[in-house]
C-alpha positions as CSV (number, residue, x, y, z in Angstrom):
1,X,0.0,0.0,0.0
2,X,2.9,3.0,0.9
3,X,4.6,1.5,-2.3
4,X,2.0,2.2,-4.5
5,X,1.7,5.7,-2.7
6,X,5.2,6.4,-3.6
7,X,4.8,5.0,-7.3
8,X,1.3,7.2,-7.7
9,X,3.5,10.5,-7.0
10,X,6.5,9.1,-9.7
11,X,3.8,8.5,-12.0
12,X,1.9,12.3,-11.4
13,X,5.0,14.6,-10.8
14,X,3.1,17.0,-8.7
15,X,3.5,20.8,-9.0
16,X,4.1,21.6,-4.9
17,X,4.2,25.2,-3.6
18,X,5.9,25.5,-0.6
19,X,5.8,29.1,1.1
20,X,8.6,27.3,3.9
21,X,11.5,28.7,5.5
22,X,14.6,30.2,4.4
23,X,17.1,28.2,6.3
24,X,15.9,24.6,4.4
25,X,14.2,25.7,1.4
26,X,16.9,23.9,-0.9
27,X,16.4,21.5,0.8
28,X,12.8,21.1,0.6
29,X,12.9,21.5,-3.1
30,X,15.5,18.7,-3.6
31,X,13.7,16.3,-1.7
32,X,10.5,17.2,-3.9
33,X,12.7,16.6,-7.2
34,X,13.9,13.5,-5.7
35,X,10.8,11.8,-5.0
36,X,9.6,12.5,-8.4
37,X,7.4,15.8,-7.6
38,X,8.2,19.3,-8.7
39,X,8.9,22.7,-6.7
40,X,8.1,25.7,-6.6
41,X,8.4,28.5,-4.1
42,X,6.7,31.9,-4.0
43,X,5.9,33.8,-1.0
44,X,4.9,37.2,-2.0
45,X,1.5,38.0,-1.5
46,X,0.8,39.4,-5.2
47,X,1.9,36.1,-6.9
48,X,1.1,33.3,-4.3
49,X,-3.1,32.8,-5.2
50,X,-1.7,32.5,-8.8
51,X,1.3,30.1,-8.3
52,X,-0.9,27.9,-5.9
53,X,-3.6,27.9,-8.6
54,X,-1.2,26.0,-10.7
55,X,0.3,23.2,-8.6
56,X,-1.8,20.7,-7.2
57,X,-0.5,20.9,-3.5
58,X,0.5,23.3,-0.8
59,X,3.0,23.1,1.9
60,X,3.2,26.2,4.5
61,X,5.5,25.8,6.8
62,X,6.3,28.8,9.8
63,X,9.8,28.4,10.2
64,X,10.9,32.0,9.8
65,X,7.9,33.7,10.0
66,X,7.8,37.1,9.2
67,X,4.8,39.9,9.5
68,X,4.5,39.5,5.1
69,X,4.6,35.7,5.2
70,X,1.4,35.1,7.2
71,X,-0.6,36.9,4.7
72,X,0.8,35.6,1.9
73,X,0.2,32.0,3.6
74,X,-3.3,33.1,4.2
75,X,-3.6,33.9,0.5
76,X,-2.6,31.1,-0.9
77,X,-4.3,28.8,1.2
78,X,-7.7,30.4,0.4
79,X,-6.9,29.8,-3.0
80,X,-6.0,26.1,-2.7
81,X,-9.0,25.4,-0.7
82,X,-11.1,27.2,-3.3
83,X,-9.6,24.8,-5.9
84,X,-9.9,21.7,-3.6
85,X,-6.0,21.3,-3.5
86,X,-4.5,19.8,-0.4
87,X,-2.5,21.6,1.9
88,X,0.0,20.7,4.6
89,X,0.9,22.9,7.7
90,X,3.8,22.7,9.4
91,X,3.5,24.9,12.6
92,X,7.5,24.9,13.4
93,X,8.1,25.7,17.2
94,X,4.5,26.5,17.8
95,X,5.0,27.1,21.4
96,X,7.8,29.0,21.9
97,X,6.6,32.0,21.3
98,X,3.2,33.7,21.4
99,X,3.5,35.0,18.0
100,X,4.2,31.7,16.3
101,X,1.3,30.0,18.5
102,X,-1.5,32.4,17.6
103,X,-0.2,32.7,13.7
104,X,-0.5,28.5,13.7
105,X,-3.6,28.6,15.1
106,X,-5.0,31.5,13.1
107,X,-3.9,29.4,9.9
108,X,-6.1,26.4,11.4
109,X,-8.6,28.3,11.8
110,X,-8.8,30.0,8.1
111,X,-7.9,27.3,6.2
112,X,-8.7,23.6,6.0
113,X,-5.6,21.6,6.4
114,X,-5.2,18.1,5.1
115,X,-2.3,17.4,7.5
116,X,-0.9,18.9,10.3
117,X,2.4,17.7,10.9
118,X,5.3,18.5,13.6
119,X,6.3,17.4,16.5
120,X,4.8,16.4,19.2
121,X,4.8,19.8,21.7
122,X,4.3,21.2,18.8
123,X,0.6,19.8,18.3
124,X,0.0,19.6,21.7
125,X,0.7,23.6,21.6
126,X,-1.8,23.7,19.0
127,X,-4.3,21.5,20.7
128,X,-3.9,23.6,23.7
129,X,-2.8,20.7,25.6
130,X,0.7,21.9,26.6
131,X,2.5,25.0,26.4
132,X,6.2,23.4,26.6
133,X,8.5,24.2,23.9
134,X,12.4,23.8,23.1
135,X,12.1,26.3,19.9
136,X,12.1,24.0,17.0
137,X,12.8,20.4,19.4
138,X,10.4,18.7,20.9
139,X,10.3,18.4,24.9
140,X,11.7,15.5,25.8
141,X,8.6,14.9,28.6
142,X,6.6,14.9,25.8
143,X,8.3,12.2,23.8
144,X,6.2,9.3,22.6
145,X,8.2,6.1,24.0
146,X,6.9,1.9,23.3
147,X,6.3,2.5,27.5
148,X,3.8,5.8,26.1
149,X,2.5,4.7,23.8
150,X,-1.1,3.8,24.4
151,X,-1.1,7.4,25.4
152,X,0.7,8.7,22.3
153,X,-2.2,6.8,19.9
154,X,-4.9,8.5,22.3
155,X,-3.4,12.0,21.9
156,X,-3.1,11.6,18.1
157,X,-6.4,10.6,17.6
158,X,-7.9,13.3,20.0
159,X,-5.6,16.3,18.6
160,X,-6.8,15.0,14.6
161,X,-10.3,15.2,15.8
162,X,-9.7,18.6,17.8
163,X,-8.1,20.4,14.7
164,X,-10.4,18.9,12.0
165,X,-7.2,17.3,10.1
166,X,-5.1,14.6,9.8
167,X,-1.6,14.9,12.3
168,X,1.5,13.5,11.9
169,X,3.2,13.5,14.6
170,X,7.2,12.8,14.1
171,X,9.9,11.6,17.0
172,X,11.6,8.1,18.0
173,X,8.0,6.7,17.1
174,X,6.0,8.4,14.1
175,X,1.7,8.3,14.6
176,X,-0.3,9.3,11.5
177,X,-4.3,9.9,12.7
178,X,-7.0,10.8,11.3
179,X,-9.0,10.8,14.6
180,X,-10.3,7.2,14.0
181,X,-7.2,5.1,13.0
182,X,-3.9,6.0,13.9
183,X,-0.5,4.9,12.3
184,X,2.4,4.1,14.2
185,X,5.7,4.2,12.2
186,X,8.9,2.9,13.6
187,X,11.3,3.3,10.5
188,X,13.7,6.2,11.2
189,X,17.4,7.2,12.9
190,X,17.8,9.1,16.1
191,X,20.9,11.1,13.8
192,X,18.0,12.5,11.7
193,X,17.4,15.1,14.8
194,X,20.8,16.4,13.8
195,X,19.9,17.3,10.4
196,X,18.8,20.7,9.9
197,X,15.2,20.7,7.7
198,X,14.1,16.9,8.2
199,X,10.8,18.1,9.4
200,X,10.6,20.7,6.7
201,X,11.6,18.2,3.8
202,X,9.0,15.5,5.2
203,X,6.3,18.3,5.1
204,X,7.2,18.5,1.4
205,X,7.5,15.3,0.5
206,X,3.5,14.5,2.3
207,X,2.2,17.4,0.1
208,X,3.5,16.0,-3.1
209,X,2.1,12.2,-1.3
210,X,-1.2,13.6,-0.8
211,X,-1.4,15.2,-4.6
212,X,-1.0,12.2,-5.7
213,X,-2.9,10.3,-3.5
214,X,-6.4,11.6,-3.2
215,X,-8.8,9.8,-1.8
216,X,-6.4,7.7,0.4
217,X,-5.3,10.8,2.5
218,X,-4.4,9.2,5.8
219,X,-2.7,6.0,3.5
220,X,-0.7,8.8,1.7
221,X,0.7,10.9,5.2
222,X,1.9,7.6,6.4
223,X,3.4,6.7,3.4
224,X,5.2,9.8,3.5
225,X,6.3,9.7,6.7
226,X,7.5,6.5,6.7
227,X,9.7,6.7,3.0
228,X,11.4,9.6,4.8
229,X,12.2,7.3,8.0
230,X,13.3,4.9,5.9
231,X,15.3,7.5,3.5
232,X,17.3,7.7,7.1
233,X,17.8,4.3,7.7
234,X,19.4,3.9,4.1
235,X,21.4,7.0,4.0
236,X,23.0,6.1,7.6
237,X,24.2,2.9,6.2
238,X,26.0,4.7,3.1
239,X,27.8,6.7,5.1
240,X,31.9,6.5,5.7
241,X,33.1,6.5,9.4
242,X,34.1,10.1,8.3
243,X,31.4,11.3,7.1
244,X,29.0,13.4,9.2
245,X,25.8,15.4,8.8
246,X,26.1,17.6,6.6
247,X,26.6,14.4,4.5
248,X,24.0,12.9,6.0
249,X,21.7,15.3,4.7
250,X,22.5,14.9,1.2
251,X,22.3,10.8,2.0
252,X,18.5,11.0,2.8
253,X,17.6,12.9,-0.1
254,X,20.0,10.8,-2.6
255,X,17.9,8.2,-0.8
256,X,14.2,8.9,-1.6
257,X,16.1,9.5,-5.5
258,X,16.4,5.9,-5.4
259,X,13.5,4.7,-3.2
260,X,10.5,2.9,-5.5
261,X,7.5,1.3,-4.4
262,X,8.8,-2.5,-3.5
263,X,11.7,-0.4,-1.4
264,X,9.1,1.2,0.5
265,X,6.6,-1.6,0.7
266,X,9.4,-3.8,2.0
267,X,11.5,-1.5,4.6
268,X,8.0,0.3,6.0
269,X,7.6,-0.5,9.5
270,X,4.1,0.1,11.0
271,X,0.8,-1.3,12.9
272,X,-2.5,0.4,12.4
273,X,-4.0,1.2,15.7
């Protein structure tokens, strides 16, 4: 099933806009070429609803959010829910601040997000279930553990149903919900943490799943989630005792490149709860 997920988006190429942050925006668009989508990023406010209208997915992501991008975001994601396009949202350290807190939550609220995906103080932020932040990482109380993880599944599924979306929720152990069935995804590397933009390139890789997924929303997300996990796996093993993150980086993406459907169908590890 995730195989044929990842063959669906080789076999569409997707158009994805990404309004994301500056510090992994290369990034982002590489892992989008490499999984067989396309890029394209555009966040001023008189081009995004024009740019959104042509691709067939949107990915905002808060990273570096700025007082011109929120609009802009706003924009475009009007536009793509006017055209029945899919949109991601990753609310990066949702939390931490007041500002980025009440900007995610203002974006909920406007537009109608597919997925929701981020770690997990990050959606509990958003679900108003915790206010405990460490910027961009998640707190390490809040980490979903094989101990926690009855209580992880019940949080995922009570957070999709509380923000009307799908949540993917990324750590040691991944859970996709939907608010009824839940995903738990153990592919993955602990090293990942040290690459700068992970998150942001997984947020861009499900946009360009769910394009070409429709219909099988919750399928696609995990799919996503768990060809990047496994992207990690494979890209740590390729590595030279020398070699560090920065090549780690370019690993993972040269990693989804190569990924096809029997790959993923064969490495994916997951339950459905």
């Amino acid at each position: 099933m995730f195989g044929l997920c990842l063959e669906n988006v080789r076999k569409a190429a997707p158009l994805i806009h990404s309004i994301t942050n500056y510090v992994t925006v290369n990034d982002v668009a590489n892992i989008l070429l490499a999984c067989g989508a396309s890029p394209i990023m555009s966040d001023d406010i008189q081009e995004v609803e024009d740019v959104t209208a042509l691709c067939a997915g949107l990915n905002l992501n808060i990273g570096t959010l700025n007082q011109r991008t929120l609009p802009a975001m706003l924009a475009a994601g009007k536009r793509a829910a006017a055209l029945g396009r899919p949109m991601v949202l990753d609310p990066v350290g949702t939390g931490a601040s007041l500002t980025r807190t009440r900007s995610a939550q203002t974006l909920i609220h406007e537009l109608p997000f597919t997925v929701i995906r981020g770690n997990i103080s990050e959606i509990k932020a958003l679900s108003q279930l915790s206010i405990r932040s460490r910027g961009v990482d998640a707190d390490e109380a809040d980490a979903v553990t094989e101990d926690r993880l009855e209580d992880g599944v019940s949080f995922a599924k009570a957070a999709a149903s509380r923000l009307g979306s799908i949540v993917a929720i990324t750590g040691a152990i991944d859970l996709v919900s939907d608010g009824r069935r839940c995903y738990v995804i153990r592919n993955g590397r602990p090293e990942m943490g040290r690459v700068t933009g992970a998150g942001c390139q997984l947020s861009g890789l499900t946009a360009a799943y769910l394009a070409a997924n429709r219909g099988s929303e919750l399928e696609a997300a995990a799919a996503a989630v768990a060809s990047m996990g496994l992207a990690g796996e494979i890209g740590w093993s390729h590595l030279a005792l020398y070699e560090g993150n920065a090549t780690y980086r370019n690993r993972i993406i040269d990693a989804i490149y190569h990924m096809d459907g029997q790959t993923l169908e064969k490495g994916a590890k997951y339950e459905l709860c």
